[in-house]
C-alpha positions as CSV (number, residue, x, y, z in Angstrom):
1,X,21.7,9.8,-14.6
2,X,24.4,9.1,-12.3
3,X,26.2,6.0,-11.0
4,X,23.9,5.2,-7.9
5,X,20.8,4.7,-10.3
6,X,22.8,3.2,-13.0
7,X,23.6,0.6,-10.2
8,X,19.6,-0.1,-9.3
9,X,18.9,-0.4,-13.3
10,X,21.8,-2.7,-13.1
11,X,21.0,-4.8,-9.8
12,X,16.9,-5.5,-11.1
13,X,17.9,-6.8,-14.6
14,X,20.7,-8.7,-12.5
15,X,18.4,-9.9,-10.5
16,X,15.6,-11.1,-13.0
17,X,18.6,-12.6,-15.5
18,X,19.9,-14.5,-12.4
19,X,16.3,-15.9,-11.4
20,X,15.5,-17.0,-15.1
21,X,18.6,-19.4,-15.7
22,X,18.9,-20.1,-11.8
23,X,22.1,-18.2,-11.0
24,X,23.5,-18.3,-7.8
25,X,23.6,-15.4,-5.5
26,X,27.2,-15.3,-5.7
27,X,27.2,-15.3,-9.6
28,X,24.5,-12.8,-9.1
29,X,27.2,-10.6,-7.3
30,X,29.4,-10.8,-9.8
31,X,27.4,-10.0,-12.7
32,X,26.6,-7.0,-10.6
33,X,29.8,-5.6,-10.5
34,X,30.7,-6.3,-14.1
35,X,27.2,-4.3,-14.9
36,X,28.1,-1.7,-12.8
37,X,31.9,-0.5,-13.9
38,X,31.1,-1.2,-17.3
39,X,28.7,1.5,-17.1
40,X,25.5,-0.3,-18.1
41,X,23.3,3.4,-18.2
42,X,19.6,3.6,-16.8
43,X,18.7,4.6,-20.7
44,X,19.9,1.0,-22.0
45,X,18.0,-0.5,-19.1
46,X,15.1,1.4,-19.2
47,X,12.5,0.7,-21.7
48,X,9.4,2.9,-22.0
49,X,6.6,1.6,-20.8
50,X,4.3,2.5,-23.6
51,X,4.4,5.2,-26.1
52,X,2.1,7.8,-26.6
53,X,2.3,9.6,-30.6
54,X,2.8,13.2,-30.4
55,X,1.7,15.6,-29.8
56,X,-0.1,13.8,-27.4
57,X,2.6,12.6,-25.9
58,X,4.3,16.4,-24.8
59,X,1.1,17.7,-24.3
60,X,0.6,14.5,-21.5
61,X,4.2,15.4,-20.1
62,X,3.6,19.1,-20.3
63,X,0.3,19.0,-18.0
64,X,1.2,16.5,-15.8
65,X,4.5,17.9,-14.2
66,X,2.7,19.8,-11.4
67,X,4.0,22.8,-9.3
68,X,5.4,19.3,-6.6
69,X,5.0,22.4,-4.0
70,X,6.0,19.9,-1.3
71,X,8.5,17.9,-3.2
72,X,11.0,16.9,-0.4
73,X,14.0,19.5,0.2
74,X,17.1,18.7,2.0
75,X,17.5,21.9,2.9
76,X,14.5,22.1,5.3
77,X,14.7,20.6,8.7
78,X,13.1,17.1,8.1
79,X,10.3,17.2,10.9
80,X,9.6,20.6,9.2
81,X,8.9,19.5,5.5
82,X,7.1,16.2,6.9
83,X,4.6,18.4,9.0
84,X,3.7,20.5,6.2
85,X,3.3,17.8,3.4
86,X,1.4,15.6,5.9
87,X,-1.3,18.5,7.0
88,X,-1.5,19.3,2.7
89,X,-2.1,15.8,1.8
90,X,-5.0,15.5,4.1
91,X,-6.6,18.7,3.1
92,X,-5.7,17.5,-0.4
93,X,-7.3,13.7,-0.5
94,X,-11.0,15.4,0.9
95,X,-10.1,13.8,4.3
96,X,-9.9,17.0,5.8
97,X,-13.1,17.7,4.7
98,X,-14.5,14.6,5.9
99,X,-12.9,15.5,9.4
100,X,-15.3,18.8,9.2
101,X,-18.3,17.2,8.2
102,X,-18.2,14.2,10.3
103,X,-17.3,16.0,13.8
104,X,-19.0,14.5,16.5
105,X,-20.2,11.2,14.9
106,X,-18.9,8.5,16.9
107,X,-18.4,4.9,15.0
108,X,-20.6,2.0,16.3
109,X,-18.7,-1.1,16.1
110,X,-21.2,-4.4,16.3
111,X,-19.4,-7.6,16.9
112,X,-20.1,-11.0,14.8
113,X,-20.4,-14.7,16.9
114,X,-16.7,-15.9,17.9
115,X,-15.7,-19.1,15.8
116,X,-13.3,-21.2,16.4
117,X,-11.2,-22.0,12.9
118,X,-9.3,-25.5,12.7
119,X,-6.0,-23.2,13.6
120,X,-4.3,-21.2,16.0
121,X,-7.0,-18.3,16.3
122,X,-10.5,-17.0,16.2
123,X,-12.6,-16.0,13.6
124,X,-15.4,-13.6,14.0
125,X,-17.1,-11.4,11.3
126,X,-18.1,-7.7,12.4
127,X,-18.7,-4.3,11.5
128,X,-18.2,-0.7,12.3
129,X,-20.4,2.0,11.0
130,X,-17.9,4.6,9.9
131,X,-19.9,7.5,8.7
132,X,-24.0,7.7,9.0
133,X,-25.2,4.5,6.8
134,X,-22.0,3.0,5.9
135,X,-21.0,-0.2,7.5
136,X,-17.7,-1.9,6.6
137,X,-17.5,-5.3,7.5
138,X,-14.1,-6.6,8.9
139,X,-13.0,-10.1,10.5
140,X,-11.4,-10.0,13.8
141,X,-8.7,-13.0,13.9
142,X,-7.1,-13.1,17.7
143,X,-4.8,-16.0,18.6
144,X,-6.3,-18.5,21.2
145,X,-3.5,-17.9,23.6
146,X,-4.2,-13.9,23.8
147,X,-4.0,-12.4,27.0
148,X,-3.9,-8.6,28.0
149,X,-1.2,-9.0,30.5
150,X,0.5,-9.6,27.1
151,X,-0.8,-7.8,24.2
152,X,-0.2,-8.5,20.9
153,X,1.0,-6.5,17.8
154,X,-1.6,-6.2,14.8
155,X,-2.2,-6.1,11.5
156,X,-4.4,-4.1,9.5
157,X,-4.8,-5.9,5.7
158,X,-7.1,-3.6,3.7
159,X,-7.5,-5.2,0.4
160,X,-7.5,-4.1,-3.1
161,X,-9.5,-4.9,-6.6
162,X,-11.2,-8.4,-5.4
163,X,-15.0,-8.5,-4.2
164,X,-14.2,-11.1,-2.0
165,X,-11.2,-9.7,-0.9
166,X,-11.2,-9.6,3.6
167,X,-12.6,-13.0,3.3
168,X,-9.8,-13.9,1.5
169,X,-7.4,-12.2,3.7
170,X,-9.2,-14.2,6.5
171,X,-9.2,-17.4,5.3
172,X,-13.1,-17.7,5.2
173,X,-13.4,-19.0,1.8
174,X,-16.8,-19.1,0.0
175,X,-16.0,-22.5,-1.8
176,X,-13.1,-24.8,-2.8
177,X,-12.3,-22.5,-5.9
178,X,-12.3,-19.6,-4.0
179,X,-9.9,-21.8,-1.3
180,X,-7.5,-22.7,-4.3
181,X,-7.6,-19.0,-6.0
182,X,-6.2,-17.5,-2.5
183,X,-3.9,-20.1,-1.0
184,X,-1.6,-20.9,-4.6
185,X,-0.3,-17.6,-4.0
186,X,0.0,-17.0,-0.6
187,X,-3.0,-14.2,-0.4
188,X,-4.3,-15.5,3.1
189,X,-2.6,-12.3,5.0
190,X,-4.6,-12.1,7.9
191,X,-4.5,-15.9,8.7
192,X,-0.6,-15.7,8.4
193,X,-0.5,-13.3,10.4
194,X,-2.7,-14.6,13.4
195,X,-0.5,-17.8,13.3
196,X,2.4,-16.0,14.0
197,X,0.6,-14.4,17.0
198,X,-1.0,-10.7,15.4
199,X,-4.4,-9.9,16.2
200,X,-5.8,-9.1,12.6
201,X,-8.3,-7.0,11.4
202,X,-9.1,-7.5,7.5
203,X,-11.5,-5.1,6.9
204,X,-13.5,-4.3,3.4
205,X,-12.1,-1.4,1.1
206,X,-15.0,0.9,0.3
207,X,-15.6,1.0,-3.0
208,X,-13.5,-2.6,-3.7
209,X,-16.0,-5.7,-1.9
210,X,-19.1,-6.4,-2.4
211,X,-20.7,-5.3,1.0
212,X,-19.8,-1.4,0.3
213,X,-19.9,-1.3,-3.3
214,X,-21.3,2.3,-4.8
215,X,-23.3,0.4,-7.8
216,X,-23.6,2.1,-11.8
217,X,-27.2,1.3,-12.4
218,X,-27.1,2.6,-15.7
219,X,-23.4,1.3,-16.0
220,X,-22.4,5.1,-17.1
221,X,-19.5,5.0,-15.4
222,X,-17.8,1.6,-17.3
223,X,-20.1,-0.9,-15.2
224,X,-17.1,-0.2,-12.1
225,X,-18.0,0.5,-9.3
226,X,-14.8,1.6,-8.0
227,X,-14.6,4.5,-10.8
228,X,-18.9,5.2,-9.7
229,X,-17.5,5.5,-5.9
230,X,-14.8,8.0,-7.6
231,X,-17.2,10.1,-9.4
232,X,-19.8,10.8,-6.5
233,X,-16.5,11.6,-4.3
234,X,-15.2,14.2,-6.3
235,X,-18.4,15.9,-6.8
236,X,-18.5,16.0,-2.8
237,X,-15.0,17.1,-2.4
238,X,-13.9,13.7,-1.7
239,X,-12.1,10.8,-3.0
240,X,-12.0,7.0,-2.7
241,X,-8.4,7.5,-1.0
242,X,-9.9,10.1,1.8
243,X,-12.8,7.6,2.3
244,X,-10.6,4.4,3.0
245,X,-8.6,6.4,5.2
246,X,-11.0,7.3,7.6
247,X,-12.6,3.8,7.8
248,X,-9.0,2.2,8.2
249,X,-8.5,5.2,11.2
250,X,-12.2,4.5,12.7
251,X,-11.0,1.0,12.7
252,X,-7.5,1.9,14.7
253,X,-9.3,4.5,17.1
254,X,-11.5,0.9,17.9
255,X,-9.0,-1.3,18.3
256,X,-6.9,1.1,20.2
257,X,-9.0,0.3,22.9
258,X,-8.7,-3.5,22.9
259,X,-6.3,-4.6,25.9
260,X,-5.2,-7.8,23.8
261,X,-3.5,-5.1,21.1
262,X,-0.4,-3.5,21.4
263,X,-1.0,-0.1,20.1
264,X,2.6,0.7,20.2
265,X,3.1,-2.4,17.7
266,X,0.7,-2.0,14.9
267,X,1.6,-3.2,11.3
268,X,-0.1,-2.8,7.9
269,X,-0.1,-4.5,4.4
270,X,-2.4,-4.8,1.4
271,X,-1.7,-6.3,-2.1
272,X,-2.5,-3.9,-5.3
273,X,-5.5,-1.3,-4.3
274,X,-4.9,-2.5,-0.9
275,X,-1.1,-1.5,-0.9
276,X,-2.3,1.9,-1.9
277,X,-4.4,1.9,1.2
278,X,-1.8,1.1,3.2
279,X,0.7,3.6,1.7
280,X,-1.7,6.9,2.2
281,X,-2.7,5.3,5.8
282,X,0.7,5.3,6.7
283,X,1.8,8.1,5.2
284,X,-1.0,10.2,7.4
285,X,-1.5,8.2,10.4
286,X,1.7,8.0,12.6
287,X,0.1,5.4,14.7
288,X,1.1,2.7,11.5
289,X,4.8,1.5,12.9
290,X,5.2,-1.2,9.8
291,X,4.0,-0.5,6.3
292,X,4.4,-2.9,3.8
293,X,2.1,-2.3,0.6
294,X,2.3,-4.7,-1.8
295,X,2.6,-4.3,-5.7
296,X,1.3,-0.6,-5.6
297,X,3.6,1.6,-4.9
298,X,5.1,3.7,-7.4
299,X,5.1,6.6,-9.0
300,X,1.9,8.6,-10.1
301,X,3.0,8.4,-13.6
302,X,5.7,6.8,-16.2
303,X,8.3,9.5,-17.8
304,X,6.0,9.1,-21.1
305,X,2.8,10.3,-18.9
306,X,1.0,6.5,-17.9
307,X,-0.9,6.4,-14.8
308,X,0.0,3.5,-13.2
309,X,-3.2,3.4,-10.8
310,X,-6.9,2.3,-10.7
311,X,-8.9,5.7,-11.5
312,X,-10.5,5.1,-7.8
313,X,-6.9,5.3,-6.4
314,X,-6.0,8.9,-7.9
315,X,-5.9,12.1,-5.8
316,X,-6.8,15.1,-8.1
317,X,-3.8,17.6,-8.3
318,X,-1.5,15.3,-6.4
319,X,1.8,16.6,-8.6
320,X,1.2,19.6,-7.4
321,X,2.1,18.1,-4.3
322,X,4.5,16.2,-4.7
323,X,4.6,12.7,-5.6
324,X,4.6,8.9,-4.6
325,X,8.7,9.6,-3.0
326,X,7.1,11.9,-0.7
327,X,4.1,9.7,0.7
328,X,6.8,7.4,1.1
329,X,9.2,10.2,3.1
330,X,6.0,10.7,5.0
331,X,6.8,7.2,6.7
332,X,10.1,8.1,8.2
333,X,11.1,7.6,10.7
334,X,9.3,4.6,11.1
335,X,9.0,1.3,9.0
336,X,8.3,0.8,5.0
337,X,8.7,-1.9,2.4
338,X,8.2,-1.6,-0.9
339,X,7.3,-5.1,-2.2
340,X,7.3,-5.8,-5.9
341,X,6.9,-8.7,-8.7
342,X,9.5,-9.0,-11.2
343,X,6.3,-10.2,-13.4
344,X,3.8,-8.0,-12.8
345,X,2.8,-5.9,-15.7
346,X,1.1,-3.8,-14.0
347,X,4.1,-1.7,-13.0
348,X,7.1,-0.4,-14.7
349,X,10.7,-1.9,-12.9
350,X,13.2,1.0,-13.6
351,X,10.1,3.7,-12.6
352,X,10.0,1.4,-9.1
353,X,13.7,1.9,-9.1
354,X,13.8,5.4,-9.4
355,X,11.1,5.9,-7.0
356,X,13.1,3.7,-4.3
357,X,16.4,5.6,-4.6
358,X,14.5,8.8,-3.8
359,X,13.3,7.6,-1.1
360,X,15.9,6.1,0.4
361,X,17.8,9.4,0.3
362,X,14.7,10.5,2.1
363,X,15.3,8.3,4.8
364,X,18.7,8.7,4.8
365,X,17.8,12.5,5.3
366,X,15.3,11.5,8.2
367,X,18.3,9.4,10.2
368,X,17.5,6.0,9.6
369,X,18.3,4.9,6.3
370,X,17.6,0.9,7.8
371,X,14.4,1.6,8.0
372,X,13.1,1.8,4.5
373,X,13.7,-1.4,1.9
374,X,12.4,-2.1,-1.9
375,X,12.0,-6.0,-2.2
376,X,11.1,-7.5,-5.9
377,X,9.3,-10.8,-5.7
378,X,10.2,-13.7,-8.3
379,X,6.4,-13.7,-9.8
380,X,3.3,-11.5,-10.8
381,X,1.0,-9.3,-8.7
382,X,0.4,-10.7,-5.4
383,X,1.8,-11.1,-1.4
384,X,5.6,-12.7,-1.0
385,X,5.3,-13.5,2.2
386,X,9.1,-14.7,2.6
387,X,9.6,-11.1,1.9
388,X,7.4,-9.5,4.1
389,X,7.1,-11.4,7.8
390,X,11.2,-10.8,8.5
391,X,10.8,-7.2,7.8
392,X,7.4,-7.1,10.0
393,X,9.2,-8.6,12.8
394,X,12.4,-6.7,12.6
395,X,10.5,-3.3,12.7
396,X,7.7,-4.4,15.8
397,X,10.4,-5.9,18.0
């Protein structure tokens, strides 16, 4: 590999020594450059991530490449390549389909009892019926000093592997535990977010909370029901991804219509499943200005053929697509972060790296190379806030 990725190997073990014995960021600097020219290559910094025995291990690379038959291509005129590898990917996920089978349904939306919280905003828990028989719950958070002669931007915060998960993102905790779980690390989104003056919806993830769970009766399918919701979607031509697509668009097409929203300022975020949400909603719905998925978004697969994803968050045949660069080059123009925790083990650093690079040169390729970041966190699998709000507010002004 050449120099440029030699220098993001370089910068995240920088970065991580730095944090560990407390260096400071002009120390950090230097021990960048010293990295750098003395030619610290991506091979020494890159570890596998695990290791397969063989032939397993060729056979897994071998099938898994993928014909990437929209893999991005500088040589195409950018608007061109996006509008192709937008209108595959949504024939691809099943959403497509969905589209077909669900023309003319129109979403009913019914509206929970306004509370007033001890802060800055409203709380009120509703739903919207997205589909005959499927209502997802959401809470609506709206600043107390909303007005539609000023509307405000807002956040969408789907969220990802946690049955409790849009109360969590709402601040409506269950008990003091729950209260406790949330807050020591930061995973009140939505309630951030309405402080700073965001109408927020935190909706459920199908598949993910409790109130639209698919259940495994006979717990054939691992006693998850994520992977249960996975298996009844692909035998319908569906997937998990397609499904929480449409609800998070059912759930913009609503709000839309609110004249406390700007719909011209409309941000999105979700930690782990949720960031995977976010990434595919944003990657299809241009109406998503700032995309900021959190601890999810990376390649489909390590070079030694580990999925990094939840079963329920895989798109069948997706490397013959293309990969995780090009859902992140579907973005461009407009806003993304990549967020990241130096400890979570749930992702592989140099494979994050990698991915970034590529996608920066995407951007770069779009015109606005500013407009796409890669932030790493100093802890595990969960929101940095100090990360995310100066990037929200940068790309919404």
């Amino acid at each position: 590999m050449g120099g440029n990725m030699n220098k993001f190997f370089s910068t995240f073990y920088v970065r991580r020594f730095a944090r560990t014995f407390n260096i400071s960021s002009l120390l950090i600097g230097v021990f960048s450059y010293l990295l750098f020219y003395q030619g610290l290559s991506a091979q020494d910094a890159a570890q596998p991530f695990v290791t397969y025995p063989n032939p397993i291990g060729d056979y897994l690379k071998r099938i898994q490449q993928g014909n990437q038959a929209h893999a991005f291509d500088p040589s195409l005129r950018f608007e061109k390549w996006q509008k192709k590898a937008r209108r595959a990917l949504i024939k691809l996920t099943g959403l497509k389909k969905m589209e077909m089978e669900l023309t003319g349904f129109m979403p009913k939306v019914k509206l929970g009892e306004t509370k007033k919280t001890e802060d800055s905003f409203t709380r009120s828990l509703c739903s919207i019926e997205t589909e005959p028989g499927i209502f997802v719950p959401f809470y609506l958070l709206v600043p107390t000093d909303a007005e539609p002669a000023k509307p405000r931007p807002l956040l969408l915060c789907p969220h990802g592997h946690d049955k409790l998960g849009l109360h969590s993102y709402a601040g409506a905790f269950k008990d003091e535990k729950h209260k406790r779980k949330v807050l020591e690390k930061e995973g009140d989104i939505g309630v951030q977010a309405a402080r700073r003056g965001f109408v927020v919806i935190a909706p459920a993830t199908r598949g993910l909370a409790e109130e639209v769970l698919v259940p495994d009766p006979k717990g054939r399918h691992g006693n998850r029901p994520c992977r249960a919701q996975l298996i009844h979607c692909l035998l319908a031509g569906r997937t998990p991804i397609a499904e929480r697509v449409w609800d998070m668009q059912r759930l913009l097409n609503w709000a839309e219509k609110n004249p406390l929203i700007d719909r011209t300022r409309i941000a999105m975020t979700g930690n782990s499943g949720g960031g995977v949400v976010t990434a595919y909603t944003a990657a299809i719905d241009t109406r998503i200005r700032v995309a900021i998925p959190s601890c999810s978004f990376t390649s489909v697969m390590s070079t030694e053929g580990f999925i990094f994803h939840c079963d329920c968050c895989l798109v069948p045949k997706l490397r013959d697509w293309g990969d995780w660069k090009e859902l992140g080059g579907l973005v461009a123009p407009r806003h993304l972060l990549i967020v990241h925790g130096l400890d979570d083990s749930l992702h592989h650093p140099p494979t994050v790296e990698k991915l970034a690079s590529n996608i920066g040169k995407i951007f770069q390729a779009a015109g606005v190379p500013n407009h796409f970041k890669l932030a790493w966190g100093n802890s595990g699998h969960r929101f940095y806030p100090n990360l995310m709000w100066p990037f929200f507010e940068k790309g919404l002004r």
